[in-house]
C-alpha angles and dihedrals in degrees: 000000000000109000086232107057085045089051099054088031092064090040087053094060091038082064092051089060107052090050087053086048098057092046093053096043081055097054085040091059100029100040121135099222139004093265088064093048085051093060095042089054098048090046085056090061107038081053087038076055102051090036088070098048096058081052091060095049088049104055096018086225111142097183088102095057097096086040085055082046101058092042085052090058102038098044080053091052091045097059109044091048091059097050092046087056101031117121132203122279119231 
């Protein structure tokens, strides 16, 4: 592939998701109830995900997969220990 299609193309994305970023930070801070909150925050870390994966096919460097692996995990625990725990708004 010609390295400048796949440039803008991945800028392209990047922009995406800072688009998406600023959305969600939005419903995380403006959000009626927890539950809200909860779904914003798991929607920052599936983008924050996939953020970083574009990072890697930009630069082809593969040293952040374990970090993308552990924010994978803990974004999965996260969750479900706050729903587990969570209790109902009034």
């Amino acid at each position: 592939m010609d390295p400048a299609i796949y440039n803008s193309l991945l800028s392209i994305a990047a922009a995406m998701f800072v688009i998406s970023f600023l959305l969600t930070t939005w419903r995380i801070v403006k959000g009626p109830n927890s539950m809200d909150r909860l779904v914003g925050m798991d929607g920052f870390v599936a983008m924050f995900q996939c953020a970083v994966a574009v990072y890697i096919c930009w630069t082809l460097d593969t040293t952040v997969t374990n970090a993308m692996l552990v924010v994978a995990l803990l974004g999965f625990i996260s969750t479900v220990s706050v729903t587990r725990f969570r209790k109902r708004d009034n």
